[in-house]
N, C-alpha and C positions, 0 to 999 in steps of 0.2 A: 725824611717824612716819618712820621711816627705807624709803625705797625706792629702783630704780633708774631714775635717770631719764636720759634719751636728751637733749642741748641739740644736738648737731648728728650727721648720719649718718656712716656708715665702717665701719669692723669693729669688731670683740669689743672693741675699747679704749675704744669711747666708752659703753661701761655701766659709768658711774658711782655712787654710794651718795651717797645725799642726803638731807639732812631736809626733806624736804616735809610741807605742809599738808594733811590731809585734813578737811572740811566732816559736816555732817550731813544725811541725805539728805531730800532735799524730797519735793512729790507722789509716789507711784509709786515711790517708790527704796525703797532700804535699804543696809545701810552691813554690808560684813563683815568679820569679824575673820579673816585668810586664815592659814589654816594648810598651805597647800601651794598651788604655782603651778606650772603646764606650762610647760614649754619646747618650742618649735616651730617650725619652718621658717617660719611666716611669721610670727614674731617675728624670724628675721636678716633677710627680706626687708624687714618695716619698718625696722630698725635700718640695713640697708645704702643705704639710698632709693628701693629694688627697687620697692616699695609704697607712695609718698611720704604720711608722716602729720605735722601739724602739730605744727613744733615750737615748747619742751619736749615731750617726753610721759614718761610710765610706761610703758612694755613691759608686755606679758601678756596675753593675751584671756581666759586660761583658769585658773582656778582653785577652793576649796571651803576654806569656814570657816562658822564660826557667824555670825547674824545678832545683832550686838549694837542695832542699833538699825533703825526701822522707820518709814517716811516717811508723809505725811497719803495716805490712799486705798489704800492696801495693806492688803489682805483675807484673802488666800489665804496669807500667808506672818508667821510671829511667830518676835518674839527667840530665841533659842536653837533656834531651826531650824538643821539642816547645811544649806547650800546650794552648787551648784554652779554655775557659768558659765562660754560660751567665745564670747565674744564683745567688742566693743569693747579699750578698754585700761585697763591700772592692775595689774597683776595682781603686777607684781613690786615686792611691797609690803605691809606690815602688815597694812594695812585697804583698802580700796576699797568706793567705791559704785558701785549700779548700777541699771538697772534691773530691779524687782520683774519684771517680765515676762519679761526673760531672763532669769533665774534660774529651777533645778529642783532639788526638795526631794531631799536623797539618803535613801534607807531607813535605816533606823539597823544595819542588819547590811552595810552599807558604811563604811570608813572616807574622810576625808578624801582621805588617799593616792589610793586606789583611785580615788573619786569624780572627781578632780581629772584621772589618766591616762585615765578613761574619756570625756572628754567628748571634745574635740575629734579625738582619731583614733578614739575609739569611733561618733562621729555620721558621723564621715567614712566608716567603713569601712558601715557601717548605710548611710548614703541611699544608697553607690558600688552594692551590691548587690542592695539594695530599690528603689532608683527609678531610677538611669540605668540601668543596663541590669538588669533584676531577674531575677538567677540561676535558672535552672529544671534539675529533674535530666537529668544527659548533656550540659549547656552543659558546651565546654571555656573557658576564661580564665586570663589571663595576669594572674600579680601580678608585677611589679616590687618591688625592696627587698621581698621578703616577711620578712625577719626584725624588720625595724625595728618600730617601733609600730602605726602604721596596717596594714600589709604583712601582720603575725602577725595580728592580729583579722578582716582581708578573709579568709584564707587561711580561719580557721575560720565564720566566717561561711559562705563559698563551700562549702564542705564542708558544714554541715550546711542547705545551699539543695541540694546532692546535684549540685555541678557537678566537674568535671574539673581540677583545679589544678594549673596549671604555673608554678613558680616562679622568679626568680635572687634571686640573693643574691651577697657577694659575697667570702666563706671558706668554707671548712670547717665553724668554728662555726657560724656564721650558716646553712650548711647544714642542721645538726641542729637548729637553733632553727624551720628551716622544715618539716623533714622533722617536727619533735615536734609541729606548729603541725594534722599535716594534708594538707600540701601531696603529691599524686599524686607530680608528679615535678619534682626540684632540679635548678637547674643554676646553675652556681658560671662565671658570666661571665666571672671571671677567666683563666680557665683555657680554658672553652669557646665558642664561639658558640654564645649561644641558639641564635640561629634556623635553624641547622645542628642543632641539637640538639633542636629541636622536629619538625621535618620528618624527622628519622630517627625520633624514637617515633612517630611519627602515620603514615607514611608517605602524608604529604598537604603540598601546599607552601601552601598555606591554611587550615591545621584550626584558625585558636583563633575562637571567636566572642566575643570582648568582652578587650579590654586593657586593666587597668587601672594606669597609667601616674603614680607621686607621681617618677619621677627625671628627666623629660624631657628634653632635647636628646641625650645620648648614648646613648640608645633607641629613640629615637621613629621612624627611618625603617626599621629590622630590623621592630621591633613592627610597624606598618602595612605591611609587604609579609606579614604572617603571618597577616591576618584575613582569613576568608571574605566572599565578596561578603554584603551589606546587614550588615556586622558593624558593632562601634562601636570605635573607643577614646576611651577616657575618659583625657585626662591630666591630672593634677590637681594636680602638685607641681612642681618646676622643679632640685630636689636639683645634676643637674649642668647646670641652667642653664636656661635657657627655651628652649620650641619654636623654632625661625624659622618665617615666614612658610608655609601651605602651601596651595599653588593647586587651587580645587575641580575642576581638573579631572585633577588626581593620583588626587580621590576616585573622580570617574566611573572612572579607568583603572582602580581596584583593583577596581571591582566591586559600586558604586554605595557607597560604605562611607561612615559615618556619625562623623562628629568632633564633639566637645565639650572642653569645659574646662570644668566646673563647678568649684564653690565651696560648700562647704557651708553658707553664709548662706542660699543661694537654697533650701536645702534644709527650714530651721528657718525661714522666714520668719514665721509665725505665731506665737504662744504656745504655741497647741494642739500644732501641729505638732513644736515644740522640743521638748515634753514627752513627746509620746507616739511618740518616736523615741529620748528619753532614758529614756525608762522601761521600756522594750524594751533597750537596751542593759543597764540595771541589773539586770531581770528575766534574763537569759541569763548574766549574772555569778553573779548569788544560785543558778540553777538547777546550774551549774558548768558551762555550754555553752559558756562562754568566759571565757578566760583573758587576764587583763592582767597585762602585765610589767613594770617597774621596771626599770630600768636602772643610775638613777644619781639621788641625790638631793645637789645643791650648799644650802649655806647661800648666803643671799641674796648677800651682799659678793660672793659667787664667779658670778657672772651670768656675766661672760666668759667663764671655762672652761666654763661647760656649753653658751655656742654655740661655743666652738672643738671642742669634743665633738662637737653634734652635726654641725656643717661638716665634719668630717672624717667623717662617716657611720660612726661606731667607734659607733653606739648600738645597742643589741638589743634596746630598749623602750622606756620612757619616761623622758624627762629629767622631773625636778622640782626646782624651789626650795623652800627653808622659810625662815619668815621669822626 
């Protein structure tokens, strides 16, 4: 089958196209025929050695095709099911096996497409609001990147949790992609300091209770001087590059405040869990409470361009491949 496969790290050059072997799925697997893959930041993180994964591999954690074949001891899931997954690797590729477990059935009034953009910044936007810090009406919260993929789904999420959303972005467009998304109030970074511009609507130099942080290093010290005491940030991306080091008794000085870095593994760690956070995400799609966008869809061979796409943070939704 023709995929892309990674033999040593660096930039967007080392996503090559290759005929690789794919097997048939043993115990517990199954094997899908993929009709669209996500593209995602920590698919450059693996590809750059950010995230060191052993080489060869296939790029992709995330992607939704049909189940052409179905491995000994899988019950719950038969051929010609649509499936979705965003986890492990293979994704950037015809077919892939996985495991049956992480895998979730998509409803048949989702397509492929959809299914595919919905998982990993849909689960991501899902547990950042439901479980690390879970949105209640009158929280204020900071999205970072809110036009991007994950950024636009928190934004609506956050809103219909009835919290106070305070966005950046970092255009004009990108502005109205936030302001259509939801978002209370935009601020276009480029142009303004947030957190000059937070403290003038709010007229409080600590008003946000929860940050939630996918751009890290070039935020993350404005963002934590802007949370009220026992507040949290959550940063969970590293876009322009990863946090440095931060000593807990910065935390004590802001006012007892609470840091994380979560990962949406530890999120879905169950079956159960994976499913009925994915089925919640697809339920709020089919009801039309939330919108997934599209962005950009590359043919496989074109792997590199859709991470120099999205490395240049030019995306306003979700990257995808087709095979």
């Amino acid at each position: 089958m023709r995929a892309i496969q990674i033999t040593s790290t660096g930039g967007p050059d080392v996503l090559e196209i290759a005929d690789v072997t794919v097997g048939e799925p043993g115990v517990g697997e199954v094997r899908i025929a993929i009709e669209a893959a996500g593209v995602n930041f920590i698919d450059t993180y693996q590809r750059s050695g950010l995230y060191p994964v052993e080489l060869p591999f296939v790029p992709g954690l995330e992607c939704a095709g049909l189940v052409d074949m179905v491995g000994e001891g899988v019950t719950d899931i038969e051929v010609g099911d649509c499936v979705a997954l965003a986890q492990g690797t293979g994704g950037y590729a015809e077919f892939r096996v996985a495991p049956a477990d992480r895998c979730v059935r998509v409803p048949d009034a989702i397509d492929s497409v959809t299914a595919t953009a919905a998982m990993i910044q849909g689960l991501t936007a899902h547990y950042l609001a439901t479980d690390t810090w879970a949105l209640a009406d009158g929280d204020r919260c900071l999205i970072h990147a809110a036009a991007g993929g994950t950024g636009r789904l928190l934004v609506q999420m956050a809103k219909r949790a009835g919290a106070e959303v305070f966005a950046t972005v970092g255009s004009p467009e990108k502005a109205a992609l936030a302001d259509a998304a939801g978002a209370d109030h935009v601020i276009n970074y480029t142009t303004t300091d947030f957190g000059d511009a937070i403290r003038e609507i709010t007229g409080s130099e600590r008003p946000i209770d929860v940050v939630y942080d996918g751009v890290g290093a070039s935020v993350f010290e404005t963002s934590l001087s802007l949370i009220r005491p026992r507040g949290l940030m959550a940063t969970f991306g590293n876009a322009s590059g990863p946090v440095p080091p931060v000593a807990p008794l910065d935390l004590m000085a802001g006012g007892s405040l609470y840091l994380t870095r979560p990962t949406m593994f530890d999120y879905v760690a169950t079956t159960d869990e994976l499913r009925r956070r994915a089925d919640d995400v697809f339920d709020r799609i089919l009801e039309g409470a939330l919108e997934v966008r599209i962005d950009s869809t590359f043919p496989l061979d074109e792997a590199a361009r859709a991470h120099e796409h999205l490395e240049a943070r030019r995306s306003t939704g979700k990257l995808l491949l087709t095979p």
